[in-house]
Each structure stands twice: as C-alpha cells, then as structure tokens.
FIMARVO-731929 format. One record per residue (C-alpha): x, y negated, z; residue in three letters. Coordinates in steps of 0.2 Angstrom, whole numbers, plus 5000, padded with zeros to 4 digits. Example, Ala and Ser with C-alpha at 12.3 -4.5 7.8 and 13.67 -1.06 7.14 Angstrom:
SITE     X     Y     Z   aa
SITE  5062  5022  5039  ALA
SITE  5068  5005  5036  SER
END
This chain:
SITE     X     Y     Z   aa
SITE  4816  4966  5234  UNK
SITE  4802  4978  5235  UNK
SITE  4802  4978  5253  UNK
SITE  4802  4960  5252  UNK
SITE  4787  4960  5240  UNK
SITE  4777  4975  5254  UNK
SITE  4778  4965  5267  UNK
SITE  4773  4949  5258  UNK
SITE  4759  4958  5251  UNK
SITE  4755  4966  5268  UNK
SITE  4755  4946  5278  UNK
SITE  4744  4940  5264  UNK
SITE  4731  4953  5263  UNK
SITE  4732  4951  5284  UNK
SITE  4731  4935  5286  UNK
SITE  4719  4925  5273  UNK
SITE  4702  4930  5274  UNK
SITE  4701  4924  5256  UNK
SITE  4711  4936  5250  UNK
SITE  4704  4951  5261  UNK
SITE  4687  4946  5251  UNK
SITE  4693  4949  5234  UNK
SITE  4704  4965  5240  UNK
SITE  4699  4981  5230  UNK
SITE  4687  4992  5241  UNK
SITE  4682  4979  5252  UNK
SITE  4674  4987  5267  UNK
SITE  4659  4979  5279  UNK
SITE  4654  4993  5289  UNK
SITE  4659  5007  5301  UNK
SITE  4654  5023  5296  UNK
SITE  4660  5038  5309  UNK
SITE  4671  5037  5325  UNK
SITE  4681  5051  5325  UNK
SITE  4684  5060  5343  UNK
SITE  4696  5057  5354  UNK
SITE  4705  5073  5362  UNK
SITE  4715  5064  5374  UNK
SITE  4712  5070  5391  UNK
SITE  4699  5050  5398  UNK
SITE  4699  5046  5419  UNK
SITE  4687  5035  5422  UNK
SITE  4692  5029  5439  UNK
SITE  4706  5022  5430  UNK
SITE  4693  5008  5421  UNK
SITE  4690  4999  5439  UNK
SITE  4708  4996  5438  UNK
SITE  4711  4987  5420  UNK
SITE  4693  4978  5424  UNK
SITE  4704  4972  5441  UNK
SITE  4718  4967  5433  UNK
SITE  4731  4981  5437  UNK
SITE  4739  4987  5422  UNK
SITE  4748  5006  5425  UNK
SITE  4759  5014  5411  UNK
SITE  4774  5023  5410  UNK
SITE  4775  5022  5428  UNK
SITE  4778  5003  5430  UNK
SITE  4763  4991  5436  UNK
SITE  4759  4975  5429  UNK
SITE  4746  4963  5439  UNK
SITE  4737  4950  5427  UNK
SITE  4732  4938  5442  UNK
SITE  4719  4930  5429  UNK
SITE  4732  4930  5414  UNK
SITE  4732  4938  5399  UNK
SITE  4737  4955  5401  UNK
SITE  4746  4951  5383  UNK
SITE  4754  4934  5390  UNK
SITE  4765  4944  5401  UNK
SITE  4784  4949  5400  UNK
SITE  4781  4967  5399  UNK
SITE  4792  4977  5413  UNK
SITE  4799  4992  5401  UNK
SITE  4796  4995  5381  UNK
SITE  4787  5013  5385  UNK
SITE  4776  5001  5397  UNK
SITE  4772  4987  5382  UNK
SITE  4771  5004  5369  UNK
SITE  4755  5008  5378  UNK
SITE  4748  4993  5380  UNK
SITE  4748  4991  5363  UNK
SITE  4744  5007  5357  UNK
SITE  4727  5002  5364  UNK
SITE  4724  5022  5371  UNK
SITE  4718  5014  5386  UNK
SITE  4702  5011  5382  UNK
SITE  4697  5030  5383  UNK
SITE  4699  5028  5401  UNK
SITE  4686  5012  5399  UNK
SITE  4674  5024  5388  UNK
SITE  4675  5036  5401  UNK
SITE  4667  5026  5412  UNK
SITE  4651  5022  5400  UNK
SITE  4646  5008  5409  UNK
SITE  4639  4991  5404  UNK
SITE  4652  4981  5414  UNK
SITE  4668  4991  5404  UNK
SITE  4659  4991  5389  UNK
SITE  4661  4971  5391  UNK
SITE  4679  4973  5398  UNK
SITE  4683  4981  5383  UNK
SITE  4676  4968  5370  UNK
SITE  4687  4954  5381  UNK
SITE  4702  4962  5380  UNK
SITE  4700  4966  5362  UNK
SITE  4695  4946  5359  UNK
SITE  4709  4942  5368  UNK
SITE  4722  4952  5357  UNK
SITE  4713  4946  5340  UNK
SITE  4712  4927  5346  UNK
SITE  4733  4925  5348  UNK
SITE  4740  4925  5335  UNK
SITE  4756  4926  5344  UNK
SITE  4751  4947  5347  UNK
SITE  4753  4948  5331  UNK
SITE  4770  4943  5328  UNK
SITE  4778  4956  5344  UNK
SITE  4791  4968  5339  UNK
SITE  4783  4984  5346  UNK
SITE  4766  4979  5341  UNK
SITE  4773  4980  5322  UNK
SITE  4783  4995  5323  UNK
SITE  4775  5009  5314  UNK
SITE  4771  5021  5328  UNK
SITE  4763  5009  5340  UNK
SITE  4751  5001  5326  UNK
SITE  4745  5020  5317  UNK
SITE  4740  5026  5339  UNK
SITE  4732  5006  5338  UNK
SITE  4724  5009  5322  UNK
SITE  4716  5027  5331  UNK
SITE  4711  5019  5346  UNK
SITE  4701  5005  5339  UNK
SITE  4692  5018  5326  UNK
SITE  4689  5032  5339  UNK
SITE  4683  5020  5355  UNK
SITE  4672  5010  5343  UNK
SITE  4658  5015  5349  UNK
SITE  4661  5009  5370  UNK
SITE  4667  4991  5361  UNK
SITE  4652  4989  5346  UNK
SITE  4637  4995  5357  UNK
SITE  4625  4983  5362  UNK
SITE  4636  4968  5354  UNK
SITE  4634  4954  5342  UNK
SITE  4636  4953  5324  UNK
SITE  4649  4939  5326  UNK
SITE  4660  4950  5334  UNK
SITE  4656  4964  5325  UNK
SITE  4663  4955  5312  UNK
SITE  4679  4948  5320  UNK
SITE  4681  4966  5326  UNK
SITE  4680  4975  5308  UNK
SITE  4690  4960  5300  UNK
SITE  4705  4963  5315  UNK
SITE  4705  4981  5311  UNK
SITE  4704  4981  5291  UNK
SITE  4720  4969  5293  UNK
SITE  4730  4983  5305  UNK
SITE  4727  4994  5292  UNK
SITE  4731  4984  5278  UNK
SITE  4748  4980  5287  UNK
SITE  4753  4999  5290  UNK
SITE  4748  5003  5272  UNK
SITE  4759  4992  5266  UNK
SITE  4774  4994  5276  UNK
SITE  4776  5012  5273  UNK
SITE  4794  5008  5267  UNK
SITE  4801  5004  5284  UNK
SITE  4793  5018  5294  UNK
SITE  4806  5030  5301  UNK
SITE  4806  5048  5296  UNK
SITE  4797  5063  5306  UNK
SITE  4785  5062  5318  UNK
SITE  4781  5042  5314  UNK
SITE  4780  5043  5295  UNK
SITE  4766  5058  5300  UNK
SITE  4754  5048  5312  UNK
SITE  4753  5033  5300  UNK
SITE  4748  5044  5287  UNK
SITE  4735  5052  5300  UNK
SITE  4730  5033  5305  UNK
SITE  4726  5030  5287  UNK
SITE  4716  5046  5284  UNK
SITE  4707  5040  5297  UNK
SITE  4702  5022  5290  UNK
SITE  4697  5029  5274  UNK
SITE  4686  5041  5283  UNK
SITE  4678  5028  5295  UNK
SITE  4676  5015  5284  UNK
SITE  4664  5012  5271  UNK
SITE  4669  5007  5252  UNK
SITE  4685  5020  5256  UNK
SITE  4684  5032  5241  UNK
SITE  4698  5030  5232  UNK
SITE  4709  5027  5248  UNK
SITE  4702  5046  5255  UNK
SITE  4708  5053  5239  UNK
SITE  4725  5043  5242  UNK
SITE  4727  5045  5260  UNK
SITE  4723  5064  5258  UNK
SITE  4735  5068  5244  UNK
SITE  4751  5058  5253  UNK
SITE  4747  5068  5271  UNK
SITE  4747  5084  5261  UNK
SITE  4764  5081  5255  UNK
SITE  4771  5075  5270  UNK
SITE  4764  5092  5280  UNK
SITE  4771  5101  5269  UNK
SITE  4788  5093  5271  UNK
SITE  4787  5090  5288  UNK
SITE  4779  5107  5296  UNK
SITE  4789  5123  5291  UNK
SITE  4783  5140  5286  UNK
SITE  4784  5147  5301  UNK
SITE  4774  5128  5311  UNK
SITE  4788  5122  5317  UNK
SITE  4793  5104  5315  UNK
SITE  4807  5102  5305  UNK
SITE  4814  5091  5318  UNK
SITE  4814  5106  5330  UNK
SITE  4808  5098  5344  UNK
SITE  4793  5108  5351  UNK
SITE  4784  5091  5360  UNK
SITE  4781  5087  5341  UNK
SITE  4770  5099  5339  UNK
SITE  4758  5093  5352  UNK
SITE  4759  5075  5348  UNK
SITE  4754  5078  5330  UNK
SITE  4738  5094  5334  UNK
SITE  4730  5080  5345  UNK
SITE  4726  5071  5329  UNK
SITE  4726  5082  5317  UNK
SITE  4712  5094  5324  UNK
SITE  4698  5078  5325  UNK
SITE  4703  5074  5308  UNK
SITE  4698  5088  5302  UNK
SITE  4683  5089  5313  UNK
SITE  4681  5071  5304  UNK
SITE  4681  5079  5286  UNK
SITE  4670  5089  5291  UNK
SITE  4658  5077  5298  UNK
SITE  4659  5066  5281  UNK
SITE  4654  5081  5273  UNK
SITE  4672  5080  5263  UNK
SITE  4683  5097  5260  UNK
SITE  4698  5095  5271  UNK
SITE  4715  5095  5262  UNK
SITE  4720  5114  5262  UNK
SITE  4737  5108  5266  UNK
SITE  4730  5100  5282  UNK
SITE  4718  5118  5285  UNK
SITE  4736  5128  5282  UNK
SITE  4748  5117  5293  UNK
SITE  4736  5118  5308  UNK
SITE  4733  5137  5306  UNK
SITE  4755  5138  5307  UNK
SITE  4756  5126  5321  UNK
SITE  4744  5133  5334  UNK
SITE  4754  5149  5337  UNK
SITE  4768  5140  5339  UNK
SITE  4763  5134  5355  UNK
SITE  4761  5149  5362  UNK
SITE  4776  5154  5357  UNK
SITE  4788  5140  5366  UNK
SITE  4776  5141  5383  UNK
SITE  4785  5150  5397  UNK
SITE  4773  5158  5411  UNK
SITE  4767  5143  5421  UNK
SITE  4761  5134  5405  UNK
SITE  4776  5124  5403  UNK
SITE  4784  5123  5385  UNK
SITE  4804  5125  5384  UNK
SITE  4815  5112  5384  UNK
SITE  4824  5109  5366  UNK
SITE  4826  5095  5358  UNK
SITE  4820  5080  5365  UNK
SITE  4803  5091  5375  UNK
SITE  4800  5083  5390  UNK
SITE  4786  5089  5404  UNK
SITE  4772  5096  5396  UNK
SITE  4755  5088  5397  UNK
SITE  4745  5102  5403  UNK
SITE  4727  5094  5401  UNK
SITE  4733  5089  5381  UNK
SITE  4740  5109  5379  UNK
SITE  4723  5116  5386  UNK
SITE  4712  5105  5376  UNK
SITE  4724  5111  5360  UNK
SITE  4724  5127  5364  UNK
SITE  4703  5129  5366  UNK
SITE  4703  5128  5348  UNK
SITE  4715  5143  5347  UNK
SITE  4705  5156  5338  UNK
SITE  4718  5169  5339  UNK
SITE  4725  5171  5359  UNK
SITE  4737  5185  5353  UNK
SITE  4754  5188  5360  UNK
SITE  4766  5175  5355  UNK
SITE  4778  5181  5338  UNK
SITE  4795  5186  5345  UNK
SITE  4805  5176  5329  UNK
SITE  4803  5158  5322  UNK
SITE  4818  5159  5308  UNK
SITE  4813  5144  5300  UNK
SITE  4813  5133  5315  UNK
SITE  4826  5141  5322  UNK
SITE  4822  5150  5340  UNK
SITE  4821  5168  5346  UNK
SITE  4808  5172  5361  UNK
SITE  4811  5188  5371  UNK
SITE  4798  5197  5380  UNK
SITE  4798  5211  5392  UNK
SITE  4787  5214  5406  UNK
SITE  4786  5198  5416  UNK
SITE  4801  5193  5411  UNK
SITE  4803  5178  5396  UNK
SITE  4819  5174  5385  UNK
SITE  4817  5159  5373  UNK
SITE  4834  5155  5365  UNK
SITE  4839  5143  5353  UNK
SITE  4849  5150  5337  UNK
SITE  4847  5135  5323  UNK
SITE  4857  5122  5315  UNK
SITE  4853  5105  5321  UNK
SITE  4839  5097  5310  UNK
SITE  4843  5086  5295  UNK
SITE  4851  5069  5300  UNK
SITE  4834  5059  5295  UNK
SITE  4824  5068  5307  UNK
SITE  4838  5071  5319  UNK
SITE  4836  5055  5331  UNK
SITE  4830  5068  5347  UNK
SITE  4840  5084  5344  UNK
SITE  4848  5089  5357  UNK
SITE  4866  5099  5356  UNK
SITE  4859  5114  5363  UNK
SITE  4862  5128  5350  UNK
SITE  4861  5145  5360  UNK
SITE  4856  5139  5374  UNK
SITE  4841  5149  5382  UNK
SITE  4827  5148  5396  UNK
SITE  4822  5161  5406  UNK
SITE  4806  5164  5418  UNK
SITE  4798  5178  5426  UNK
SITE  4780  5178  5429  UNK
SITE  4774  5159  5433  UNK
SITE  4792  5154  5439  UNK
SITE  4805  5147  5427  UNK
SITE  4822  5153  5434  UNK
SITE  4833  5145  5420  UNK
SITE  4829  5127  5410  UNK
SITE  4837  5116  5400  UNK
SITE  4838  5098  5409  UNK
SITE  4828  5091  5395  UNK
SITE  4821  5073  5393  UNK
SITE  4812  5061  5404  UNK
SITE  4793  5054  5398  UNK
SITE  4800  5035  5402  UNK
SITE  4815  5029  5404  UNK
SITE  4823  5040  5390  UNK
SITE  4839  5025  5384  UNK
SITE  4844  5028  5404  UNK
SITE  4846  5047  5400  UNK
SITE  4848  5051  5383  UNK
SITE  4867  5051  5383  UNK
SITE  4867  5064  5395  UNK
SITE  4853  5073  5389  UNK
SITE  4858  5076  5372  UNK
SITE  4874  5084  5377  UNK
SITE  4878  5101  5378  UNK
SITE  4881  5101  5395  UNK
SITE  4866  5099  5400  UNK
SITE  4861  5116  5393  UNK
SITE  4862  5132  5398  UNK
SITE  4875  5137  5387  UNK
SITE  4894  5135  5384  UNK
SITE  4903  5119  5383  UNK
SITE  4919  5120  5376  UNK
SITE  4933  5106  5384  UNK
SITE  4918  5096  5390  UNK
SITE  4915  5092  5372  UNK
SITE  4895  5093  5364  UNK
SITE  4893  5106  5349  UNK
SITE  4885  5091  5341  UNK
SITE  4891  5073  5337  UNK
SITE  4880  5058  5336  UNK
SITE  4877  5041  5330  UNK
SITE  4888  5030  5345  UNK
SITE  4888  5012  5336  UNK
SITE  4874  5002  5344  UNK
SITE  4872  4993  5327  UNK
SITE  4872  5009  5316  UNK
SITE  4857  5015  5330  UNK
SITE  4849  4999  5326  UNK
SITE  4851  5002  5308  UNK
SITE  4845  5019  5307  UNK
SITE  4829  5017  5319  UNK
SITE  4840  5028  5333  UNK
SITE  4856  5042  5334  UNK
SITE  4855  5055  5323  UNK
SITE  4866  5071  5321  UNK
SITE  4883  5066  5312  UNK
SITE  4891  5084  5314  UNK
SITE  4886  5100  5323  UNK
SITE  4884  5118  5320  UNK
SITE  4883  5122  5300  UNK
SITE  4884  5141  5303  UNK
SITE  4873  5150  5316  UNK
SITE  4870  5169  5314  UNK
SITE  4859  5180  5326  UNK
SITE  4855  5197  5324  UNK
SITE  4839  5208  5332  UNK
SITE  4838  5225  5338  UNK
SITE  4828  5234  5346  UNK
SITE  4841  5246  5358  UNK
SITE  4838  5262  5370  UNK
SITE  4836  5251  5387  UNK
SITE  4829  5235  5378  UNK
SITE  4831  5221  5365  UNK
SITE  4848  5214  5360  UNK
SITE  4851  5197  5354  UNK
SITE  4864  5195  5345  UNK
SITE  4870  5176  5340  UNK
SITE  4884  5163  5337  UNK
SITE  4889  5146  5332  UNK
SITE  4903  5135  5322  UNK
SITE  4901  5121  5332  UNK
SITE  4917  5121  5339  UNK
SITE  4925  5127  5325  UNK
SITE  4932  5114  5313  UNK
SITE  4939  5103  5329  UNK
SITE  4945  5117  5340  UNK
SITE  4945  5132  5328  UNK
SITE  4934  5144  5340  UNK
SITE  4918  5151  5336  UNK
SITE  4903  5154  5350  UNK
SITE  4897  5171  5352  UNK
SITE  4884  5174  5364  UNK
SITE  4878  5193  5366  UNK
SITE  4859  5195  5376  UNK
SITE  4850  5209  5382  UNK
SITE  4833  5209  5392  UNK
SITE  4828  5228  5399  UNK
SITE  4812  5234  5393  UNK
SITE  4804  5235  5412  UNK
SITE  4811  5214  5410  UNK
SITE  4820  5219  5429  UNK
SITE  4836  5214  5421  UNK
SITE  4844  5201  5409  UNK
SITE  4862  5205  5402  UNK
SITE  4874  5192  5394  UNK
SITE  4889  5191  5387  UNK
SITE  4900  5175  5378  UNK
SITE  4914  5174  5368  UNK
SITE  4926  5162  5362  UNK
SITE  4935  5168  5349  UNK
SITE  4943  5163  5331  UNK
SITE  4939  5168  5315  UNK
SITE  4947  5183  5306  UNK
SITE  4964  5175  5302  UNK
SITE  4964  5157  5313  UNK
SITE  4969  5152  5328  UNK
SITE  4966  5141  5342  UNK
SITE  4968  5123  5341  UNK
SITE  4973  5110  5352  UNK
SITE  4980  5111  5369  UNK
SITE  4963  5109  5380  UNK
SITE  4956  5128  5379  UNK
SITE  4946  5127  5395  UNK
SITE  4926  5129  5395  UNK
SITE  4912  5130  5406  UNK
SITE  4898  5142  5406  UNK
SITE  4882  5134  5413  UNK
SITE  4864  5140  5419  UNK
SITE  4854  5126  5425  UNK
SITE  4840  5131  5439  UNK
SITE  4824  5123  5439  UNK
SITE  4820  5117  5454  UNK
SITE  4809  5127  5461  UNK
SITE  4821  5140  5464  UNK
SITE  4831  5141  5479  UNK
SITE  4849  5146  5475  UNK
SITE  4863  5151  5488  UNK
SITE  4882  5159  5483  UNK
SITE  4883  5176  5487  UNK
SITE  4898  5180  5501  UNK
SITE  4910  5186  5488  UNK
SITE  4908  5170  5478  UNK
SITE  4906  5182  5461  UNK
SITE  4886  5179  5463  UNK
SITE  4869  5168  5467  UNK
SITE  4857  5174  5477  UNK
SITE  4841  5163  5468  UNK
SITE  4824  5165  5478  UNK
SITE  4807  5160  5465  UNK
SITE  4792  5152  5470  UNK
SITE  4782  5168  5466  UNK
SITE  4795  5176  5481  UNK
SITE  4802  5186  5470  UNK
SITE  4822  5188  5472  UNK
SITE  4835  5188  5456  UNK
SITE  4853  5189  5458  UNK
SITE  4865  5182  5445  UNK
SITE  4881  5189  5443  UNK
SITE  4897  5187  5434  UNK
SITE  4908  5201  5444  UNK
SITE  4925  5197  5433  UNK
SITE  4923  5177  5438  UNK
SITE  4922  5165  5451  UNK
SITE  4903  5158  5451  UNK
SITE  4902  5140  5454  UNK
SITE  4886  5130  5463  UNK
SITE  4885  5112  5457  UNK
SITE  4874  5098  5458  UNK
SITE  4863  5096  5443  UNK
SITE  4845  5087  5436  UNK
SITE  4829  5092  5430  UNK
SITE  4823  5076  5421  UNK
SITE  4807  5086  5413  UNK
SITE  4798  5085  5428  UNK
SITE  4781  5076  5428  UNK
SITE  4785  5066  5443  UNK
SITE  4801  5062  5437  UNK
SITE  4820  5066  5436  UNK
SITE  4824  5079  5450  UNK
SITE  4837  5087  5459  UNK
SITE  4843  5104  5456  UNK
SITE  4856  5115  5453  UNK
SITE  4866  5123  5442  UNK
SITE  4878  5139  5440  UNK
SITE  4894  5135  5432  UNK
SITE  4908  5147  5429  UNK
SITE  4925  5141  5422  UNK
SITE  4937  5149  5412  UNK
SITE  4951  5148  5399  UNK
SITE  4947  5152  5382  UNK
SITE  4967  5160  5380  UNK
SITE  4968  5168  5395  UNK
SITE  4949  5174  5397  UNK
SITE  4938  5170  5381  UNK
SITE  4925  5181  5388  UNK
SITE  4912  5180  5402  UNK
SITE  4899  5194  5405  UNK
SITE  4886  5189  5418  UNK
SITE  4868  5197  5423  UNK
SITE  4852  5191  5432  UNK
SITE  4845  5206  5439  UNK
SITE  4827  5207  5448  UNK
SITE  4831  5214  5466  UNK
SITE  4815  5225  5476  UNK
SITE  4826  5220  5494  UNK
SITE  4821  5204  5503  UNK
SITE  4834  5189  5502  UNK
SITE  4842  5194  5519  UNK
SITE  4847  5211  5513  UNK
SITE  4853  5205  5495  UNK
SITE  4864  5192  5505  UNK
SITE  4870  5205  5516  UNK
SITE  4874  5215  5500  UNK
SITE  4885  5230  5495  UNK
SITE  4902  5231  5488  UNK
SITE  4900  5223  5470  UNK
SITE  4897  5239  5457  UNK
SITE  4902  5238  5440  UNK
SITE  4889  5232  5428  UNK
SITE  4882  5242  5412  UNK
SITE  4895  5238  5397  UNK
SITE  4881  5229  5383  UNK
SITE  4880  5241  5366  UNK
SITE  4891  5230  5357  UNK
END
C-alpha cells in the first residue's frame, strides 16, 4: 500500500500542472549548472545532428524519425539514450547549430507522452544520470531560447525529479540507491525555492555514504568499478556546494577523502584497475580526470581489511589478491566468486588477470564470468566457491542475482619475511558441500624478480573429504598481451610481456596445461587469451606449489633451458 500510494503521489505531482502549482517549494528558475566531469568529443555532435545514433557499440539510423520512436537494438544502447549524457558531446561542440539540435531532441522527448511510460526510462538509475544530464548541460540547451520553452523545459525537469523522489521505495540497493540520492542533491542545489529539500537531500546522502562506502573507501559491494562511477559525481557536487556558498555535508567531505586512495590502490602499472567483482575495462580518460583532484599521489596502502583485498608491492612487480567474503546479498547482484584469486603485473604489463566483465553485453557473459573459473584461483570439481540466485523470476524479483552462499570464513595473515612478503590466506567456500578448506600460501621477493605460491586443499582438524569428485583445477588467466608457450618438459610456460621482459611459470611437481581462455575487460571487446591450468586430485595431491620467476636470458635461451632445479621451500 505505501508503495502504491508513492507512486500515485509521484504520476500525480508529474503529470497535472495543477497540482505541480500548488506543490510546496514550487520552483520557477534555474539557479547553477553543475560541471560535468565526463570526458565530451565534439566530433561526435555532427553525428546525432545526422541522425546516427552510437552507444554501447550498436548503431541506430533515425532516417527522419524520432530517435525515441525506434526499437532500441540492446537495453545498454536505449540506457544511454535515455540517460540523456550525450548531450556533452553536443555542448562540446558549442555551436549554434547543436545548441538548436539539442533543444529538438529535448522537445521531442517532452512532447510524447509515450517516452514517458518506457521501462528503462523509469528504472531508477537511468532517470537520477537523466536528471544530471538535463541540470549540468542546461546551459548548451537554455542559451539564447525562449521563454516558452524555457518553461516546458523546467516544468519536464521539476516532474523527473518529482518522480525519482517519490519512488525511492523501489530503487535497488548499492550503487543505484546512491546516484538518486546524488541526482536529488543536485535539484535542490540547481533549483530555486529548494531549501528545505537541500537540507533533506543532504541528510539522506549522508547516511547512505556512510552505509555504503566503508572505512577503509571501499564499496561495500566490493566492486572497485563502483568507485569510479560514484567519484564522477560526487566531486562536482561538492564543487556545486561550494558554488551555492552551502557547507558540504562532512560525510560527503569524508567519503571522498576514503575513496580517492582507493583508486590508486586497485590500479596495476599500465593504469588499468583489477578485475573483482563485476570491474570491466577501465575508462582511462574518467580515472585521469578523477585522479587530478588527488591531493595526495602517495604509494598506494598495502591492506584494504574492510573491503577485503591485499596489494603486494615489490620493485616492479604488482600482487593485488582478493581475501573477503562476498558482500551482503542486497548489494551482491555483480560479485563475482573470486575469493583468493589474484593479478599480477610487472612494470606496465599485466601478466595475470581475472577474465572480468564486458562494458555491453553483460546477460551474454555473466554466467560465465561470475564463476570461479574464470579466476585465477582454485576451482574445486568445476564447482563456483559462490552460489547464486538461478530462477529467472527470483532475478526479476530481486532486481538481479545476488549471493545465496559462499565463503563465510576467510583468514589472511601478513608478514614481512627475510626474502620478501608472505601472504598468508584461505577460504570455507568449499567447505560445507565438499568439507575442504582453500589455503593459498604467496610470496613476492623483495627485488619483485620472483613470485612464489603455494595451495592446499585440505580438511579441517577432525573432518574429512566429502563426496566422491575430489578433482580441482588451478588456474592463471594470461592477459592478452602476453605471449605464452609450454616449456619442453611440459612442467612450465615460457610467457614473453609487451615490455620484452621474459617470466617463466613453473610448477615442477605437476603437469602445466595450456588452454584456451577470454579476456572480456578489454576496451574493444571480449578477446582471446590463454590461460595456465594444472589438474590434480585433492586425495592424492592436495597440494600445488608453482612460481613466476623473472628470467635476465632471452626467450630462446629460457626455451632451451636447463634441467629443472628444485625451487626454494616457502617459510611455512
């Protein structure tokens, strides 16, 4: 019922003009337009002015129609389309012939009703980045137009937001729930008559940062591509305090001062961030804007134990492991089943990813990519450490698939060793269906020539192993950019980086397996790559030590290479 009476509330206070009149704080003016920190390109504004529509990788040709007639060719395609971010692009441009583009594709959306009454345009996401979009590119569609449509403009807007203030009952947790509270501390801001909504807006954001953004600036849902999304709005908002001359909630100050070194800490050498958790390719031009505000450029921290990741550093060398529990089921809808699974780079080159998650296209993949074989980590009888929602309609009901089971226990223990750093974790994932516990044993030299691992499969003190399938696989997806070949005596890879720098892996008590594998992060799309793969038998073998050791020989004479010598023993 009180959802019922929300969204009754919310059609009525959109749709009747005579009600929007008598509504409390009625506003009839503009006041600021905050910035917009998205990266603009301004040669793509001769393309929406010809008709040619590109998002998310599809293209869409209007032929004279209404862009918002048409059957939209994917949901990420019709997300940015009414999202309204394009028209940065037509501000970039800054030129009287956009500027009037823009004020006909905005009549155009306010003069069909039918636009209003579209799925993705309701869902809570896709109207708070609307709600942005028509407040920070104000200024390319109100100069040098009319008061009539200034009017229908402010009138279209003030309804948006009345709609997503109204409907915050049905807003999914995480991420979403955050960018309509940011969407409505921007109306307040920009528009006049907005006091007590300011006060409002400012005090439910503030809870909400401090819910969602742990002590450490992690997300609670774990997934480091939140960070970004959620810093490219949050710095012009307080940049738009400011400009009010309005104290910024210190809860907004104090969530962006946590945040901003956590993207230092989950970037590798090249600028990319780590795969976990749903990440996908990095935006480069959105983590150099974000990072120009960083005031700090100190080494990334070495521990997040709130959010749940270890980083390693040595040299040139890079260790960023996962060692947390998934994150709590509401927030849960991206994790990934990846729980001590680790990338590794040296320099500018990754040598060892995670397969993580395509920008579009993500319902194709996501099965896959959620799993824990497409990590580099253990998999135990081709079963996922995590379990997740599998019922279409419970996925429907619960605005995705979140985490029903996974690890509830993980442990990882620090030390700083004679030859390097040890790492020290495990996991119960595996524990209540199969009654084993994952132990996984790193340690990176201090000169970072060297990393050495160890994992172990074992029961806890008293149990045994259940079940009759006791066979795992170890995997370490390449990226690739490295060029992998199996060493002679089929106990190793020779892997070649782009910075010509040769690593060999080696696992000297096992047979080393090179399989196909896919690197879907890529910025152009999925890719082909590979990925080492040993396979054992937890009864007979529950134990796998392995190395990736920096060689200063070319890749001829590491192929040709000499009788295998017996690795360090790890100071277990």
């Amino acid at each position: 019922m009180n959802r019922f009476a929300r969204n009754m509330l919310a059609r009525a206070s959109g749709g009747s003009v005579a009600v929007s009149r008598l509504w409390p704080g009625r506003t009839d003016r503009l006041i600021i337009a905050p910035h917009d920190l998205r990266t603009a390109d301004a040669t793509r504004a001769a393309e929406i002015y010809a008709g040619r529509f590109v998002f998310a990788g599809k293209i869409v040709n209007c032929h004279g129609r209404s862009i918002f007639d048409l059957e939209p060719p994917s949901e990420d395609w019709e997300v940015a389309l009414l999202g309204f971010g394009w028209l940065r692009h037509l501000r970039a441009a800054d030129t009287a012939l956009t500027r009037a583009n823009a004020r006909a594709l905005i009549e155009d959306w306010i003069s069909n009703p039918a636009n209003k009454r579209r799925a993705v345009a309701r869902r809570a996401d896709v109207l708070a980045r609307r709600v942005i979009s028509l407040l920070s590119q104000a200024p390319l569609v109100l100069n040098d137009t009319d008061n009539k449509f200034y009017r229908r403009y402010l009138r279209a807007l003030t309804r948006e937001i009345r709609y997503l203030r109204f409907t915050m009952v049905d807003i999914p947790d995480g991420v979403p729930r955050l960018q309509v509270l940011i969407a409505l501390c921007y109306a307040s801001l920009c528009l006049a008559n907005q006091a007590r909504h300011i006060r409002s807006a400012s005090r439910k954001l503030s809870d909400e940062l401090q819910r969602q953004i742990l002590p450490d600036g992690g997300h609670v849902s774990r997934n480091p591509g939140a960070l970004i999304e959620l810093l490219i709005d949050l710095l012009p908002l307080r940049q738009t305090f400011a400009a009010r001359n309005i104290a910024p909630p210190p809860a907004l100050l104090n969530a962006i001062d946590r945040m901003m070194p956590m993207l230092r800490f989950f970037r590798h050498g090249d600028g990319n961030f780590a795969l976990f958790n749903g990440m996908s390719a990095t935006s480069s031009d959105l983590l150099a804007t974000l990072l120009a505000y960083d005031d700090t450029h100190g080494a990334p921290m070495a521990t997040m134990p709130h959010t749940g990741f270890q980083r390693l550093d040595a040299g040139a060398l890079t260790l960023i492991m996962d060692t947390g529990a998934p994150p709590p089921a509401n927030v849960s809808h991206d994790a990934h089943a990846g729980c001590l699974s680790f990338e590794l780079s040296s320099g500018t080159s990754r040598i060892v990813t995670n397969c993580g998650m395509p920008t579009t296209g993500r319902d194709n993949w996501r099965p896959f990519a959620r799993g824990t074989a497409a990590h580099s980590t253990l998999t135990y009888h081709e079963t996922s450490s995590c379990q997740f929602v599998g019922l279409s309609a419970m996925k429907k009901l619960l605005h995705g698939a979140p985490v029903t089971s996974g690890p509830a226990m993980v442990e990882n223990y620090r030390e700083v060793v004679q030859n390097g750093t040890l790492l020290t974790t495990s996991h119960d994932g595996y524990l209540a269906k199969f009654g084993v516990i994952h132990r996984r044993v790193v340690m990176v030299a201090n000169d970072g020539t060297r990393l050495d691992g160890e994992d172990t499969l074992s029961p806890p003190q008293g149990g045994r192993l259940k079940g009759a399938g006791t066979d795992f696989a170890l995997r370490f997806h390449l990226h690739p950019a490295v060029k992998a070949s199996r060493l002679s005596d089929a106990r190793g890879v020779m892997l070649v980086l782009p910075n010509r720098e040769v690593w060999t892996f080696e696992a000297l008590d096992d047979k080393v397996d090179l399989e196909d594998s896919v690197f879907l992060a890529g910025n152009d799309g999925p890719r082909r790559t590979a990925q080492i793969v040993i396979r054992q038998d937890a009864r007979q073998a529950p134990s796998i030590r392995w190395s990736f050791v920096r060689s200063t020989a070319s890749p001829q004479v590491t192929n040709a290479r000499r009788n295998a010598r017996r690795e360090p023993e790890l100071p277990l």
